[in-house]
KEMI-771248 format. One line per field, with one value per residue (C-alpha): residue number from 1; residue in three letters; x, y, z. Coordinates in nm, 2 decimals. Layout:
BEGIN
pos <- (NUM ...) .
code <- (ALA ...) .
c1 <- (X ...) .
c2 <- (Y ...) .
c3 <- (Z ...) .
***
This chain:
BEGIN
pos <- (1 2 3 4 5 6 7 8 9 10 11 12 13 14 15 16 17 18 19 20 21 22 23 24 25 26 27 28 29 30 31 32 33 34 35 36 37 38 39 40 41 42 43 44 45 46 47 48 49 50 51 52 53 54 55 56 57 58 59 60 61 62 63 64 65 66 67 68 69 70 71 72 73 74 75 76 77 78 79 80 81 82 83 84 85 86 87 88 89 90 91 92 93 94 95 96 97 98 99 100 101 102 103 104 105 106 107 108 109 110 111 112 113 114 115 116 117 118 119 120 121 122 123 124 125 126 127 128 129 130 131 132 133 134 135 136 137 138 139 140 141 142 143 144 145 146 147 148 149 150 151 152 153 154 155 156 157 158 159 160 161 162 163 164 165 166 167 168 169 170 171 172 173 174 175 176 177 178 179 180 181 182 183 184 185 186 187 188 189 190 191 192 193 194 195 196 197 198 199 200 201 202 203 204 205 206 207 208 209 210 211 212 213 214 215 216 217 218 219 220 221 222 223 224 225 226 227 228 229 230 231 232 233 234 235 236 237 238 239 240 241 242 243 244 245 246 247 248 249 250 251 252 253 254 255 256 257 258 259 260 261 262 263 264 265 266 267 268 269 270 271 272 273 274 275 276 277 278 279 280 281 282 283 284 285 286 287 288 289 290 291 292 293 294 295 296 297 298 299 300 301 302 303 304 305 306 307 308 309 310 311 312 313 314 315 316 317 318 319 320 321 322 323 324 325 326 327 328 329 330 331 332 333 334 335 336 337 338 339 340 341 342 343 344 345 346 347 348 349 350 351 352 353 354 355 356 357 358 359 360 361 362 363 364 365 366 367 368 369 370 371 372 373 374 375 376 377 378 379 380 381 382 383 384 385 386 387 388 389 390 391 392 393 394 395 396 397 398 399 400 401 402 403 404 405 406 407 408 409 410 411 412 413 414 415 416 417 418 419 420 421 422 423 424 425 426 427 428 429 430 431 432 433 434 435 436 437 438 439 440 441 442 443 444 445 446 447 448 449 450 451 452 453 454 455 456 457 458 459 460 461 462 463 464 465 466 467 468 469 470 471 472 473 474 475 476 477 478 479 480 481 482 483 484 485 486) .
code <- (UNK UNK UNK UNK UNK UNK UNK UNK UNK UNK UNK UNK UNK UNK UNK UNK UNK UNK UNK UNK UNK UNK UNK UNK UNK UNK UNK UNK UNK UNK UNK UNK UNK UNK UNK UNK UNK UNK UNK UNK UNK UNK UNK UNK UNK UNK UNK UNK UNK UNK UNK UNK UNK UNK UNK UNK UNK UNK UNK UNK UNK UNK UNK UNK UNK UNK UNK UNK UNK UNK UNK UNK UNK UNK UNK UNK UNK UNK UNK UNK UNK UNK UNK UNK UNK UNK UNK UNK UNK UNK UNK UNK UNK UNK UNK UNK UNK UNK UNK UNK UNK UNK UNK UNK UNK UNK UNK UNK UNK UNK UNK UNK UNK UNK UNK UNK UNK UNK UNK UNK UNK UNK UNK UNK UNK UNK UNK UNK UNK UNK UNK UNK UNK UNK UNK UNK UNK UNK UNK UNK UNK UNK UNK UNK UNK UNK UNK UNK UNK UNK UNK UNK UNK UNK UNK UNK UNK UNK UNK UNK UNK UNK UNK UNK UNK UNK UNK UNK UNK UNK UNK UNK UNK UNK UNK UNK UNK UNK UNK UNK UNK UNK UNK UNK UNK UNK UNK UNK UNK UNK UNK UNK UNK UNK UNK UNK UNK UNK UNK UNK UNK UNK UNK UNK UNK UNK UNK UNK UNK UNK UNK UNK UNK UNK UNK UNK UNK UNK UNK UNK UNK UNK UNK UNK UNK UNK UNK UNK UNK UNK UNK UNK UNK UNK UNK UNK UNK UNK UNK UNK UNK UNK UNK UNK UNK UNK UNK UNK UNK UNK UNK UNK UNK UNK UNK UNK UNK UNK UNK UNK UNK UNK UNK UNK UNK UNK UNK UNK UNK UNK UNK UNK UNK UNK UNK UNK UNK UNK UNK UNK UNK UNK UNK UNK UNK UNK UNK UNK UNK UNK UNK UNK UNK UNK UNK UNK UNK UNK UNK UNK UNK UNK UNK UNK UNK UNK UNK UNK UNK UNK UNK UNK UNK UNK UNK UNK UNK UNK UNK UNK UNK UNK UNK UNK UNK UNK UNK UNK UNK UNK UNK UNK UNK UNK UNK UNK UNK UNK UNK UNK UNK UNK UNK UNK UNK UNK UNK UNK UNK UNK UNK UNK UNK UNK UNK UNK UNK UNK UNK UNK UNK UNK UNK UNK UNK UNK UNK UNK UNK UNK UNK UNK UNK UNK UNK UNK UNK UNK UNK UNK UNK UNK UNK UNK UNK UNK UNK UNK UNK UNK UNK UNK UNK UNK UNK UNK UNK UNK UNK UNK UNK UNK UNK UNK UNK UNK UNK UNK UNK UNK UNK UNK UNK UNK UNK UNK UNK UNK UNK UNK UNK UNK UNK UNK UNK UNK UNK UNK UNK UNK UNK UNK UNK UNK UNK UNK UNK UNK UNK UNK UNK UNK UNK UNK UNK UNK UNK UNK UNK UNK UNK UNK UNK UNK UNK UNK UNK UNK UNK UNK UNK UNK UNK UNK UNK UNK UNK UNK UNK UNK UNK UNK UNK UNK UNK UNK UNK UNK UNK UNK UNK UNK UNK UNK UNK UNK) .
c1 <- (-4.84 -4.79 -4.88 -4.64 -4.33 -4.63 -4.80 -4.45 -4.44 -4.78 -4.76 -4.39 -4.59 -4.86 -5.13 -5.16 -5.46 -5.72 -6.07 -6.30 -6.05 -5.73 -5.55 -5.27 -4.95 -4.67 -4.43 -4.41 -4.60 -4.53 -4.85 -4.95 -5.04 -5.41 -5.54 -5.62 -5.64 -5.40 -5.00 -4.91 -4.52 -4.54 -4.58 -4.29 -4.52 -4.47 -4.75 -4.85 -4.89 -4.78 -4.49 -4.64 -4.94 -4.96 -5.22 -5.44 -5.75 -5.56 -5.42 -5.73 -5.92 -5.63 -5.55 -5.28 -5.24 -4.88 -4.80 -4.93 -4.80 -4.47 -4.47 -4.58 -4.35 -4.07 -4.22 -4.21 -3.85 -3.73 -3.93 -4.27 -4.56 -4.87 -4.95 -5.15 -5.31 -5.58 -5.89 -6.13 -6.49 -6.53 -6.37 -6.64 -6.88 -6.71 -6.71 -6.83 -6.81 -6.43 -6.32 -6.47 -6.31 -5.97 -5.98 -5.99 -5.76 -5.48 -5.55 -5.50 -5.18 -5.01 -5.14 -4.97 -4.64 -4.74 -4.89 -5.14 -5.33 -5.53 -5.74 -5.77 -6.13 -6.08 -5.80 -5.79 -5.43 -5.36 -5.53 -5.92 -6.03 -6.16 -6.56 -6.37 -6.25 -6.56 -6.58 -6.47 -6.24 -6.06 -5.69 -5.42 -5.20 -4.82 -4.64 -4.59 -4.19 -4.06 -4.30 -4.36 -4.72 -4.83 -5.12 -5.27 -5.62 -5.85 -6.10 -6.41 -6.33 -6.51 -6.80 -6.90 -6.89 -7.06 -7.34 -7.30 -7.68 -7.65 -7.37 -7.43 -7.65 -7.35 -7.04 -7.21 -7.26 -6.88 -6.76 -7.01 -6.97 -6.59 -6.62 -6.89 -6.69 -6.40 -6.59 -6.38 -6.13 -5.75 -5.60 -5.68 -5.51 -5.76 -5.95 -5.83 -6.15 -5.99 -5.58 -5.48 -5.82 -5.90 -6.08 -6.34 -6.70 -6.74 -6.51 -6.57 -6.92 -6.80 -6.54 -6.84 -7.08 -6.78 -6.73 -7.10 -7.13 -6.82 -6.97 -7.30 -7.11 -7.03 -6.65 -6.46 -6.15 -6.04 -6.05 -5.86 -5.80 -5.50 -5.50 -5.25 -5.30 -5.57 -5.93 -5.95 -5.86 -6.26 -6.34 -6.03 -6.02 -5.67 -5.44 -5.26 -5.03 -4.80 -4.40 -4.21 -4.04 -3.75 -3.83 -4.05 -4.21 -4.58 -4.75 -4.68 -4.74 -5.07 -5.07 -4.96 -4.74 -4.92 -4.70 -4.32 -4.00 -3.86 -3.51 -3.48 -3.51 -3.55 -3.38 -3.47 -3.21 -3.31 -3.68 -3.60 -3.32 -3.56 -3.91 -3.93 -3.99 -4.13 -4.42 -4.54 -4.45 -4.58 -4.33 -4.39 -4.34 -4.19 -4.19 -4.01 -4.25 -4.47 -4.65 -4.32 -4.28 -3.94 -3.95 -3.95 -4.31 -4.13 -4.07 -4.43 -4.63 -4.49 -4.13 -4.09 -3.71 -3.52 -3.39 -3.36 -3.34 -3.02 -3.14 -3.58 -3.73 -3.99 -3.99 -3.72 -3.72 -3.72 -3.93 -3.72 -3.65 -3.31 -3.31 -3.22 -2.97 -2.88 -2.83 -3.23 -3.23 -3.02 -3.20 -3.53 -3.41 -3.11 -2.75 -2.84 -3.19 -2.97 -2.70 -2.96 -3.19 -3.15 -3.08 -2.95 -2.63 -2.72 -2.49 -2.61 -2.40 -2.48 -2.42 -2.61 -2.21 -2.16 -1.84 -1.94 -2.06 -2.23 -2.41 -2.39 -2.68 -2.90 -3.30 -3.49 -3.59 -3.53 -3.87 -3.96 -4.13 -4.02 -4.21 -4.10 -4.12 -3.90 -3.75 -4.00 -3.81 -3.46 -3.46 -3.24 -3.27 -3.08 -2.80 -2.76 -2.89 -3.03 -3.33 -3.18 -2.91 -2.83 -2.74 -2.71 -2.57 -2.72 -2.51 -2.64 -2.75 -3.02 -3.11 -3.19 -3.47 -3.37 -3.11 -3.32 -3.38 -3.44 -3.59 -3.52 -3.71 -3.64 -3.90 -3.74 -3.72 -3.35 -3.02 -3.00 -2.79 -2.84 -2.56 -2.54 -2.26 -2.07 -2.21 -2.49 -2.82 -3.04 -2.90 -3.11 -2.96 -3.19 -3.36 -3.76 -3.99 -4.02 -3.90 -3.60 -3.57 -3.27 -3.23 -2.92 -2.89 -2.84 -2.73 -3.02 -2.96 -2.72 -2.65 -2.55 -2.41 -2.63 -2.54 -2.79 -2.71 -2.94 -2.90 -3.21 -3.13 -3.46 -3.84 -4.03 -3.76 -3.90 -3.72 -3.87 -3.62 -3.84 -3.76 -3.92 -3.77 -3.83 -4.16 -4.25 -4.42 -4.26 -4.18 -3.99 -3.64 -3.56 -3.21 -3.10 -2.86 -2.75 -2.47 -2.07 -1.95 -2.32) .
c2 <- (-0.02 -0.25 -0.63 -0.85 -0.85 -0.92 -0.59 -0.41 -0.52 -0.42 -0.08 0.02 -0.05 0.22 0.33 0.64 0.93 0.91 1.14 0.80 0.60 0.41 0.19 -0.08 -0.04 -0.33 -0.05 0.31 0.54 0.89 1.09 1.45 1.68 1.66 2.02 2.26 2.15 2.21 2.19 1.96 1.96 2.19 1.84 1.67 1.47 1.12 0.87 0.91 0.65 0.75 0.51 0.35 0.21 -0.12 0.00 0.31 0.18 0.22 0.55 0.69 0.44 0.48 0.85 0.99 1.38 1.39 1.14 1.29 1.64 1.50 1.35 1.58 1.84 1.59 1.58 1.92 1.95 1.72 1.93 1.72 1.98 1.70 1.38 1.10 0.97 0.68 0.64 0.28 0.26 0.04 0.32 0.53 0.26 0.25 0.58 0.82 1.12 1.09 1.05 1.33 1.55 1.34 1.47 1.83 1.82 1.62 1.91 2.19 2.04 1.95 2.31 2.45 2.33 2.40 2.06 1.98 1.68 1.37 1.12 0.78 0.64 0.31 0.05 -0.28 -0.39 -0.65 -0.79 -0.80 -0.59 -0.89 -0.81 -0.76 -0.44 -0.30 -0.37 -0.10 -0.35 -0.47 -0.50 -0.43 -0.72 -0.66 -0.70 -0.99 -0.99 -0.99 -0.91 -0.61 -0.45 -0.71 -0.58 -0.34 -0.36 -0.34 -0.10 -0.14 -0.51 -0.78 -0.90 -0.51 -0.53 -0.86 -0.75 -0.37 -0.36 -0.34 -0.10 0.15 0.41 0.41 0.43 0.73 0.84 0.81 0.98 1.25 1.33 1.38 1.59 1.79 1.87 2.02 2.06 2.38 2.35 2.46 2.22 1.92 1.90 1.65 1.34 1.02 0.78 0.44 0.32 0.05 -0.03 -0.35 -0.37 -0.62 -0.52 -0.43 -0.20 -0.03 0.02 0.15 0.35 0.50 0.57 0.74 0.97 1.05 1.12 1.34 1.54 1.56 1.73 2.02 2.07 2.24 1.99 1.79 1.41 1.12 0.74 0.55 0.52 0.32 -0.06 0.02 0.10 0.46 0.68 0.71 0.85 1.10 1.47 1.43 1.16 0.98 0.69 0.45 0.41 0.18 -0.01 0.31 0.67 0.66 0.99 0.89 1.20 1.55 1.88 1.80 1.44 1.33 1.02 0.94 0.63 0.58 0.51 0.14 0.11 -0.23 -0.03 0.34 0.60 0.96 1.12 0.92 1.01 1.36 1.45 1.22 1.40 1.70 1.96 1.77 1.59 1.59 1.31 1.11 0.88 0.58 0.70 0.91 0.71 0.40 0.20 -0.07 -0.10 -0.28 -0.12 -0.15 -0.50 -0.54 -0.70 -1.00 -1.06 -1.19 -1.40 -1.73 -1.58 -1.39 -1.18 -1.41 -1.11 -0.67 -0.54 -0.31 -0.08 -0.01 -0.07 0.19 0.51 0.79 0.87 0.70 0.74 0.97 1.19 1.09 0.96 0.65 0.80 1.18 1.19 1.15 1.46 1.65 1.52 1.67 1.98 2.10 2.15 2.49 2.37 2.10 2.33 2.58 2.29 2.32 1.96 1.81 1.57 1.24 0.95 0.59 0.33 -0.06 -0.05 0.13 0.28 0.48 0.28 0.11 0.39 0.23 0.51 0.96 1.13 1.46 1.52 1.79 1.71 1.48 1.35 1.01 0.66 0.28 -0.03 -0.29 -0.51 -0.68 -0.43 -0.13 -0.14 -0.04 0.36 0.24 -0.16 -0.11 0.00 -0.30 -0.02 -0.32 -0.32 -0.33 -0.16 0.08 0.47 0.78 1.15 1.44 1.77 2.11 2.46 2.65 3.01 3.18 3.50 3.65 3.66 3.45 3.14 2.85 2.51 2.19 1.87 1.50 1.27 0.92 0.50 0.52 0.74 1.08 1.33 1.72 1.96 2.29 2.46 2.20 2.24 1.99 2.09 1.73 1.41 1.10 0.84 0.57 0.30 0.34 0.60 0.94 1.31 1.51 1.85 2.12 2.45 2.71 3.08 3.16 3.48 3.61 3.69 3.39 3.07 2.78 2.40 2.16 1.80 1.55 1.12 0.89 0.52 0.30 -0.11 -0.29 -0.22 0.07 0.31 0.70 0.98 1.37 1.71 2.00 2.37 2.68 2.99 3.38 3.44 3.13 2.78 2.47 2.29 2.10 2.17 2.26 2.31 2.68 2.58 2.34 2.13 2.10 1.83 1.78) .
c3 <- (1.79 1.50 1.61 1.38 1.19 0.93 1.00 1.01 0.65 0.53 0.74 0.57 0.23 0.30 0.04 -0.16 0.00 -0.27 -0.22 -0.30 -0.01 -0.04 -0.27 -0.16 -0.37 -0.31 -0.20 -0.04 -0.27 -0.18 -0.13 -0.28 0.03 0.00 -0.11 0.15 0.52 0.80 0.81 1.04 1.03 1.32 1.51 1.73 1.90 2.14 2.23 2.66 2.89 3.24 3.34 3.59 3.37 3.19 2.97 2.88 3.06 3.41 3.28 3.32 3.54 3.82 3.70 3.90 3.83 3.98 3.76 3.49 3.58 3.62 3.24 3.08 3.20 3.10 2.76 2.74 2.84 2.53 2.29 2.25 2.15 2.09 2.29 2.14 2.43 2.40 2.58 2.68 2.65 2.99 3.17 3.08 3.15 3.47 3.58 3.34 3.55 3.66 3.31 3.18 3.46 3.47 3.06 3.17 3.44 3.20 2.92 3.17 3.27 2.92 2.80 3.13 2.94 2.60 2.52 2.27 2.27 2.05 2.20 2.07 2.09 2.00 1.88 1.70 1.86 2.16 2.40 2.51 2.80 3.07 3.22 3.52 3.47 3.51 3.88 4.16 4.31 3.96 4.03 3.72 3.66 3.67 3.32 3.21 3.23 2.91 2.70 2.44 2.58 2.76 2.89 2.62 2.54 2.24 2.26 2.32 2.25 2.04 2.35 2.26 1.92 1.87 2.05 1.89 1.87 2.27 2.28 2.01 2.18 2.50 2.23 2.11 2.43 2.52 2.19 2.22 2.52 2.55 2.20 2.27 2.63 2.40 2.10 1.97 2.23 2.08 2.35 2.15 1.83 1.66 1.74 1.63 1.55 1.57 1.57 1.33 1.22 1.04 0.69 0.93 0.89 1.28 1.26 0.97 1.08 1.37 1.25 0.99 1.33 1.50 1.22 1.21 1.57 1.59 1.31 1.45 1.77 1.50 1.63 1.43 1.53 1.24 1.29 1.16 1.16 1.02 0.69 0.46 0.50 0.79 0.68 0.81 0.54 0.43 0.75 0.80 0.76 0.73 0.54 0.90 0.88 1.07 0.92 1.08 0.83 0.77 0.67 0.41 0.34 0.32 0.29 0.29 0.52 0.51 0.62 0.97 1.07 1.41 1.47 1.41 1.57 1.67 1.75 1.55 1.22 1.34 1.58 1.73 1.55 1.26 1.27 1.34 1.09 0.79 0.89 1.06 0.84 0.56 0.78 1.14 1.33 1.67 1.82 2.04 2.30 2.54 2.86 2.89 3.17 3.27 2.96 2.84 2.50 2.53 2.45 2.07 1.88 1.83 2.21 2.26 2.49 2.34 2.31 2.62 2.63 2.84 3.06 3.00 2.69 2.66 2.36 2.44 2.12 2.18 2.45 2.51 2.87 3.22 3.51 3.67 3.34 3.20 2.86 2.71 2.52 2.51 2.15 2.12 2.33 2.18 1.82 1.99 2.12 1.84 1.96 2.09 2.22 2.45 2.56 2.65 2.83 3.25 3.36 3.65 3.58 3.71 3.76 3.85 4.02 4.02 4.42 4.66 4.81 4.50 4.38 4.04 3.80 3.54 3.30 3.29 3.19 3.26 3.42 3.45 3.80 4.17 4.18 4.06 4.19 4.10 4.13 4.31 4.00 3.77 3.51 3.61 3.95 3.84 3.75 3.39 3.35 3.00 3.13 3.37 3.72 3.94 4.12 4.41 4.62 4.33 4.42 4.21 4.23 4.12 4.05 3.94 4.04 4.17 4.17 4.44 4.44 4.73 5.04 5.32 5.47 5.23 5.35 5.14 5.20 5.07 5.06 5.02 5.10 5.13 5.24 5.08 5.15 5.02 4.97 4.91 4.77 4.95 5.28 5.40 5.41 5.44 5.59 5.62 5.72 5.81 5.54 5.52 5.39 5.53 5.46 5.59 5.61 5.63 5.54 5.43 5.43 5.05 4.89 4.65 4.29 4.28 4.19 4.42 4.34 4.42 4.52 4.58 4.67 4.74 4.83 4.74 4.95 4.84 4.77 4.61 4.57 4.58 4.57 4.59 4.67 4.69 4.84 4.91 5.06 5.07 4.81 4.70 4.86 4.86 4.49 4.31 4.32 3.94 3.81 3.68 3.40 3.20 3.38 3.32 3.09 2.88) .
***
């Protein structure tokens, strides 16, 4: 989440782990793995922020649990095991009581895919959160087009911090509270005090009253807060630090990178062949969405990015669940961890009649939800997909239980059509949002193709294939293999 080109600088030239704090060298200083503590190269983790989110206060004060559901089984799918996801105070000013539930739902979902999770109490980067938010009726701006995250948020901001005297008894409050809640829960990997924390007074204090209030919780959860060229290293159980300059080695098993990964000076593949093994590593991030981190730092409110970014500077996969690029998948997952992976193949077209192919790639499911917004609207805006009158194909197989009856529905704005093993099951063929059902009698113990097209004109584009059949309730359609030609 590095703020400058200035920063980027400072945060590639990180500081050696020292027991009495940290000391600033002028250049990468490998670090000793700090005796004893927990190995953390285990970790292939990926920042979270639901797609359809400008910031992390709407992630959880508009939480969506499809959403969620949906994102984190993508995650899981490309090999992510932890999820760095970051809280706000004025949510839980807002609505204490929804947060703390909204927390346990999200942890029951990423565990249901094998998902560990860090929170993220507070942050020094971006912008400060308005008084507005508080209100019921506060309304999230849009992006601002352009512009790497536009809408991020300090946390809790400096009106809270300049009148800290005010606040303190409420910031324990929200820290305690979410701790004590998961005090010795093995869901969460460890609690991150503060992100990128300044060397400022208020923050240290702060940062020294979080730490003292976590303890006083008595978790047995390790805690951390970026170290390096940021002030948190005192109050850290564990060495963590940000590398985005190359692939400096900062630490050792023992030490965690909970930021890297920009596309200006980084890759997956690069990240993954340079760390894993040797340290645990978060990347930023895994979806590619309205918080507009695929715009680079330097692409700023008073140097907005003219038009779409063809290579993201930050995020791996899509709303819908392709990838930017398959080589990061296959970087994620290993050769044999791809070719064993069940995907759909997907192609998109830059017309809505399916005549101007425009980029191949794989998902792991038919179920997604654009915006109708500049860049957020288009389901690949790199790869030139517009935001409107696009279409795409979907080709796989499914697997069928049993011999019976099986009903498939598509819930969609545009023209979709559903076949199965080359025989049509679903035909919409009207514009406007509603569902469509069919349904094919299927051999069990099978496979079957599986074709799915869908052509999106204008608007909010949606599109949902789901099935049930003999044994099981309706879900979403998943493919059974890995797909021809990938």
């Amino acid at each position: 989440m590095t703020r400058t080109k200035a920063t980027l600088a400072a945060t590639a030239a990180l500081v050696l782990w020292v027991s009495a704090g940290c000391v600033a060298p002028k250049a990468p200083t490998a670090v000793a793995p700090a005796q004893g503590g927990r190995d953390w190269t285990w970790v292939q983790g990926a920042v979270f922020v639901p797609t359809n989110c400008v910031n992390e206060a709407q992630q959880w004060d508009q939480y969506d649990p499809a959403v969620n559901d949906r994102e984190l089984h993508y995650a899981s799918v490309y090999g992510v095991n932890v999820v760095r996801v970051y809280l706000h105070y004025y949510v839980y000013l807002k609505k204490r009581d929804a947060l703390l539930s909204d927390i346990a739902d999200f942890l029951a979902r990423a565990d249901r895919y094998g998902i560990r999770t860090e929170f993220v109490f507070f942050d020094d980067c971006w912008n400060q959160p308005p008084a507005q938010l508080l209100s019921a009726d506060y309304r999230y701006p849009a992006p601002l087009p352009g512009v790497h995250n536009s809408r991020w948020l300090v946390c809790p901001g400096d009106d809270v911090r300049s009148h800290y005297g005010e606040h303190r008894d409420r910031l324990k409050a929200y820290v305690q509270d979410i701790v004590r809640a998961h005090r010795d829960d093995p869901r969460v990997a460890f609690w991150e005090i503060y992100n990128e924390p300044s060397k400022g007074d208020a923050t240290v204090r702060l940062e020294r009253d979080a730490a003292a209030w976590i303890r006083e919780t008595g978790t047995s959860i390790p805690m951390t807060a970026t170290g390096g060229d940021f002030s948190g290293g005192p109050f850290s159980d564990f060495p963590s630090w940000h590398e985005y300059g190359a692939y400096a080695l900062l630490g050792g098993a023992r030490t965690l990178c909970t930021e890297c990964m920009n596309r200006q000076g980084q890759s997956v593949p690069g990240i993954v062949g340079h760390f894993r093994g040797k340290v645990g590593y978060i990347m930023w991030e895994i979806g590619i969405g309205r918080d507009n981190c695929r715009f680079a730092w330097s692409e700023n409110r008073d140097k907005p990015r003219p038009d779409e970014t063809p290579e993201p500077f930050h995020g791996i996969v899509y709303p819908d669940g392709h990838p930017w690029s398959l080589d990061d998948a296959r970087a994620l997952l290993g050769r044999d961890g791809f070719e064993r992976a069940r995907f759909f193949a997907v192609q998109y077209y830059a017309d809505d009649a399916f005549a101007r192919p425009l980029k191949s790639s794989v998902t792991p499911m038919i179920d997604f939800d654009l915006a109708d917004e500049e860049g957020a609207g288009s389901p690949d805006a790199s790869a030139g997909v517009p935001r409107s009158h696009f279409s795409e194909r979907f080709a796989g197989s499914l697997l069928t239980p049993a011999d019976g009856v099986y009903t498939f529905s598509v819930d969609t704005d545009g023209l979709a059509e559903l076949w199965v093993d080359g025989r049509p099951a679903v035909s919409k063929a009207v514009q406007g949002r509603e569902v469509a059902v069919g349904t094919a009698r299927l051999q069990g113990g099978r496979t079957h193709k599986v074709e799915v097209r869908y052509a999106h004109a204008a608007g909010a584009a949606s599109l949902h294939v789901r099935w049930s059949g003999p044994g099981f309730a309706e879900r979403v359609l998943e493919p059974a293999a890995h797909p021809e030609g990938f």
